[in-house]
N, C-alpha and C positions, 0 to 999 in steps of 0.2 A: 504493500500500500504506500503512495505516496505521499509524502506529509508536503503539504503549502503552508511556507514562511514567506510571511508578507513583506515587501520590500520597503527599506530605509526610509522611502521619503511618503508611504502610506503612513507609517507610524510616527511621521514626525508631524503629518498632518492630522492625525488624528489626535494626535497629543494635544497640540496647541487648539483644535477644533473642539476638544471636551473642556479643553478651559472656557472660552469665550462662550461656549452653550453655559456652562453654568455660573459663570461673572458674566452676562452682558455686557459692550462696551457703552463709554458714552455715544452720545449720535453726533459730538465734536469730534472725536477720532479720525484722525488723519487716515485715509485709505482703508478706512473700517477697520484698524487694528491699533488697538495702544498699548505697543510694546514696552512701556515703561510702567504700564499697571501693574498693580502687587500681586493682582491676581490673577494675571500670565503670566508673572515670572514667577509665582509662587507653583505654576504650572512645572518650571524647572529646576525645583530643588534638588529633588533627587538624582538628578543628569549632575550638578555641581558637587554633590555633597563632599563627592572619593577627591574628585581634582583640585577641592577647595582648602584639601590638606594639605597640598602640594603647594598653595599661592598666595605670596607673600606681602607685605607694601613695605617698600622699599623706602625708606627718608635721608635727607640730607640736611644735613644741622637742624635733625629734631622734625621737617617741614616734609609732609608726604610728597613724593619726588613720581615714584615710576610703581606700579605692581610687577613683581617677578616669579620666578619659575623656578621650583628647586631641584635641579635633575641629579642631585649624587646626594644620596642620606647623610654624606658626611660633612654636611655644609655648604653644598655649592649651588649657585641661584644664577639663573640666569633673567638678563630686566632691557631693558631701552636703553642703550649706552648714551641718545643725545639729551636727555630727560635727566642724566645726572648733572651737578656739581662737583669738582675734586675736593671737596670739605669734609667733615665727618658723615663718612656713609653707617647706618645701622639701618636693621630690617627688625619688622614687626611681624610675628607670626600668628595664624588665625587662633590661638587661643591667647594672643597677648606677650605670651614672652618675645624678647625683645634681644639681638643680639649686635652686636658693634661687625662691619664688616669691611672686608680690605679689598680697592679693584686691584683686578690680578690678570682681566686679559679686554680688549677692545678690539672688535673687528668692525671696522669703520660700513663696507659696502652692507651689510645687513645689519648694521645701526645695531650690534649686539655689544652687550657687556657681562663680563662673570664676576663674580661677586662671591669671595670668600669668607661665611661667618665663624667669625672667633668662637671657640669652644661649644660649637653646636655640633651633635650627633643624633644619629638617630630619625631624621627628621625621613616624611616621604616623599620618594621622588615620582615626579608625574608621571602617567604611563601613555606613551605613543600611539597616533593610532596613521596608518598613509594617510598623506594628505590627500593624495589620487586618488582617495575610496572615498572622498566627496563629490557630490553632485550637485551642477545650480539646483536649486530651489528646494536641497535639504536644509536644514534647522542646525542651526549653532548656536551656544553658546558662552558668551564671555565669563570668566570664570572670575572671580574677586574674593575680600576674605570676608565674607560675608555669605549665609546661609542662603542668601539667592544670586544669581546670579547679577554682575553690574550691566549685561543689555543682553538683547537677544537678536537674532535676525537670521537669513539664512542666505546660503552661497551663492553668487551672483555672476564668474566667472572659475571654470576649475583651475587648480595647479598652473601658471603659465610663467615664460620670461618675457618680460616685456621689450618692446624693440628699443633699443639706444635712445635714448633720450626721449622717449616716449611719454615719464613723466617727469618733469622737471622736480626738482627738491619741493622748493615752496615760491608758492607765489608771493614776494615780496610783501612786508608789514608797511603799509602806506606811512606810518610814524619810526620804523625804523630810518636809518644813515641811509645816502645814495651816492653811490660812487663816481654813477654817470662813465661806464665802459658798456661796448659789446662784451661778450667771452666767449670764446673761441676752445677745444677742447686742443693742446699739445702735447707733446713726448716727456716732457719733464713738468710740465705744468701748465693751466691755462692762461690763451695768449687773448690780450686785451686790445680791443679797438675804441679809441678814446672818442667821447663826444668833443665836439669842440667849447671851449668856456665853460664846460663840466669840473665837477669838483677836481677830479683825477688827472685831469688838464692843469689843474691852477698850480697841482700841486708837483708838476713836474713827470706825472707817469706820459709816454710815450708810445704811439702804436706798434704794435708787435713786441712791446715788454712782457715780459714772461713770467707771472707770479710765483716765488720762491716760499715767501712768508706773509704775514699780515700779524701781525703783533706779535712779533715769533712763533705764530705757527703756520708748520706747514702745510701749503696750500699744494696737494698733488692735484684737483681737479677744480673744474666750473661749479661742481655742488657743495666742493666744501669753501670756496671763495663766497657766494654765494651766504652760508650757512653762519660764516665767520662776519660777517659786515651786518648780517641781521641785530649782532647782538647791541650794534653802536645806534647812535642816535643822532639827528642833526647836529653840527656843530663839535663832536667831537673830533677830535684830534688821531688819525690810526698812523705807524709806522707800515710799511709796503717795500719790502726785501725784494727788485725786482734782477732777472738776467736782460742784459742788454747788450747783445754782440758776446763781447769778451770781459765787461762791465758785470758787475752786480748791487751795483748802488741801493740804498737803503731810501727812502722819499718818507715826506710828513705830508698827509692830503688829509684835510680837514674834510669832512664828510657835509652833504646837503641834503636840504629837503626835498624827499621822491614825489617826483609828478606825477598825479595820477593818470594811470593808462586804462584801455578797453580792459586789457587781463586781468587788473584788481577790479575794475568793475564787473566782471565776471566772478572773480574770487570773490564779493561778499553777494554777491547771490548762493553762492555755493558755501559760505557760515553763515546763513538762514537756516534753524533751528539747532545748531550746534556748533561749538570751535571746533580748529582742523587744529593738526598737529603741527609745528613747525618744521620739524625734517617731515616729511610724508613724499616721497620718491628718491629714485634710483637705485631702488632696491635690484637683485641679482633675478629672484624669484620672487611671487607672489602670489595668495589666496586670496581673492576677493572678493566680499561679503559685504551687507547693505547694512552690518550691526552698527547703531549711530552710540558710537561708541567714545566717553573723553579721552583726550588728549592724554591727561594723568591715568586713566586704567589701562594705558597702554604696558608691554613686557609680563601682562600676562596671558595665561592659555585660553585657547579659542578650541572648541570642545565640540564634538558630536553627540549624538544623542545616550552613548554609550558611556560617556563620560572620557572618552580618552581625547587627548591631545592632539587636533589637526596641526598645531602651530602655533606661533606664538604671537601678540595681536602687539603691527610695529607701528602702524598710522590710522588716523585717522584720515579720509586724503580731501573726501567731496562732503559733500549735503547726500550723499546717494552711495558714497564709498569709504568703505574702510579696507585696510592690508592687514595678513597675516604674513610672516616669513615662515614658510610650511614646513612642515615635522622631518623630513630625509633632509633639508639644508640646516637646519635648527640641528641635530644629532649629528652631521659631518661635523662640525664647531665645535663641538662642545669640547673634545679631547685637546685641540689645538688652544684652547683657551683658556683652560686648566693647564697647558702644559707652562705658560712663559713665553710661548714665542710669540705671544702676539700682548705683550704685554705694554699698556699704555705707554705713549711716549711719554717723556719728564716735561712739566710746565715749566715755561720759562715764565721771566717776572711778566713779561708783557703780556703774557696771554693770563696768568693769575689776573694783574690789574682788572683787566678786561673783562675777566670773569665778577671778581669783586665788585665792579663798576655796577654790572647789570644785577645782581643781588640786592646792592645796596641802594638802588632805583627802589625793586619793589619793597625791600622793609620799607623804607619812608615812606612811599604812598602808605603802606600798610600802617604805620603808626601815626601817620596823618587821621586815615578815618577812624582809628580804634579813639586815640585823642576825640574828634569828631562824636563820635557812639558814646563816650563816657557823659556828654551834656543831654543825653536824652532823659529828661525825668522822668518818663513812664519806666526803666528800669527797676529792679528790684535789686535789694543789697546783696545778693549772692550774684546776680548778675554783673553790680559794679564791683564789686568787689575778684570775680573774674574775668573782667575789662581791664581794672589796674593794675593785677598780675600779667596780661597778656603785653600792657604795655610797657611795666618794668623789663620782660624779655627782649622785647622787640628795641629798645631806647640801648639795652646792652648788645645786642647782636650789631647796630648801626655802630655803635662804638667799639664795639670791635672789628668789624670792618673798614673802619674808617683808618685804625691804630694799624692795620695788617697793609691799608694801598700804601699808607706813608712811611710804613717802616720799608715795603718794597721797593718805593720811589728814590728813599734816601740811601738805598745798598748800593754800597761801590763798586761791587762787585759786576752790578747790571750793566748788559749787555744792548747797545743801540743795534 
């Protein structure tokens, strides 16, 4: 006799179908489904529960940064390498305990980082499932440390590479710094074609100069030039290490403010109803999926209905797309990134600054409105009284950041 087992995407339909029969949606609901209801995601607890032991939120000085993925019980986490800071990394685990951790490898083209926790054992590691055993319009979900999942949605494109430059990094922060170059992709780095009376022009860069550095780091391609310029702001000051001929001159180009184009007017139609992630392309491989998923729950696992791991969720990209880096390139990594050899380069002072610079941006706004929130007098004394604790940290983290650019600025040591 032959037994009939129903296929993948009956069952994923039927699942999410028994939910919405017994929670009706509102008649607001977007495309007749609200996937951020408690009670369609409450639909997918037991799909999360196994993988939930497995996935971690990652912080950086204290502040939830990336969720990650523990693939070796003896401590090793995999998260979103561009979502961290070099600062004090610890990971929080889904029953709380709390470990201090060391990065230990970065591999730049799949935006991965590992993540070694001090004196943790024991811990579970996710379990794989192919990526290629997904299907469009089966059911995933995003895995968080929490009993449900953090979004849901299903596959939208299987397993693919995308063609060269297919999708750009990110479409430029209308308030970030503007250079005012084309980029050009070349052999040792990307080659710049200047606007004229553009910032990069005033400052001395030159057509067909060849990106070496940008605040001492270096720039091997257009997506990390690109990636690095975002972090500045009109008016700042960058250093630009470039090759010219036989030359490699060092330049100071004051950065301007980006004029708006059709493509950012296209890109906020596309953060209508959620933020993108800031790296979100030039991944190697991709899985993509319609889960409207944040930017911060990104470097955790993206899950079948079985609970096992398609991959690991690395962008947010559109209003209509999100990326996974899928399970067979996510498990080639892992060994090389554990081993050392792909072990982050060393920060120079200039790119700390730099780094520090854009940190100590958002504390201040942040203890600007907490300051701001403490004059509300509908508060209640437990709540001002956890306002002016929030803002004693935040007034020490700005001063110590402050104590960190300056003592960098003034070492002798630093390198033009």
């Amino acid at each position: 006799m032959t037994r009939l087992v129903p296929h993948r995407s009956f069952l994923s339909a039927l699942l999410l179908g028994l939910a919405l029969i017994v929670f009706p949606l509102p008649s607001s609901a977007q495309n007749g489904l609200e996937r951020t209801s408690p009670a369609v995601l409450g639909a997918f607890r037991d799909v999360v529960a196994k993988p939930g032991e497995s996935t971690v939120r990652v912080l950086c000085d204290g502040r939830e940064a990336a969720l990650g993925v523990v693939v070796d019980p003896a401590g090793w986490v995999l998260t979103k390498a561009s979502l961290l800071a070099r600062t004090k990394l610890s990971v929080r685990l889904k029953n709380g305990k709390s470990f201090e951790a060391k990065l230990v490898g970065v591999e730049d083209k799949n935006d991965l980082a590992m993540l070694k926790l001090e004196g943790a054992s024991g811990l579970k590691a996710i379990q794989w499932a192919p990526s290629k055993s997904a299907e469009p319009g089966d059911f995933v979900a995003s895995v968080g440390t929490g009993s449900l999942p953090v979004a849901i949605g299903v596959v939208s494109v299987e397993t693919r590479k995308p063609a060269p430059r297919e999708m750009s990094m990110m479409t430029p922060d209308p308030n970030a710094g503007f250079l005012g170059v084309f980029i050009e992709d070349g052999k040792i780095g990307p080659v710049l074609r200047v606007q004229p009376g553009g910032p990069a022009s005033k400052g001395g860069v030159k057509d067909g100069d060849i990106v070496l550095r940008v605040a001492g780091r270096p720039i091997p391609d257009p997506d990390t030039l690109m990636a690095t310029i975002q972090k500045y702001r009109p008016g700042d000051e960058i250093t630009m290490k470039v090759k010219r001929g036989d030359d490699t001159p060092t330049l100071k180009v004051t950065l301007g403010k980006r004029p708006v184009t059709m493509l950012e007017r296209g890109d906020k139609m596309n953060r209508m109803g959620s933020d993108l992630s800031a790296r979100r392309g030039g991944f190697p491989v991709i899985l993509q999926h319609d889960t409207v998923i944040k930017p911060g729950d990104c470097g955790g696992p993206l899950v079948d209905l079985q609970g096992k791991a398609l991959g690991i969720n690395i962008a947010r990209a559109c209003r209509t797309e999100s990326y996974a880096i899928p399970s067979e390139a996510v498990q080639e990594l892992i060994t090389p990134l554990k081993s050392g050899k792909l072990a982050p380069k060393e920060m120079l002072p200039e790119e700390r600054i730099a780094e520090l610079e854009g940190a100590l941006r958002k504390a201040r706004a942040e203890l600007r409105q907490a300051e701001a929130e403490l004059g509300n007098d509908n508060l209640t004394e437990a709540q001002k009284r956890e306002l002016r604790a929030r803002i004693t940290g935040l007034r020490q983290r700005v001063n110590d950041m402050d104590d960190e650019i300056e003592r960098l600025r003034g070492d002798p040591t630093r390198k033009e």
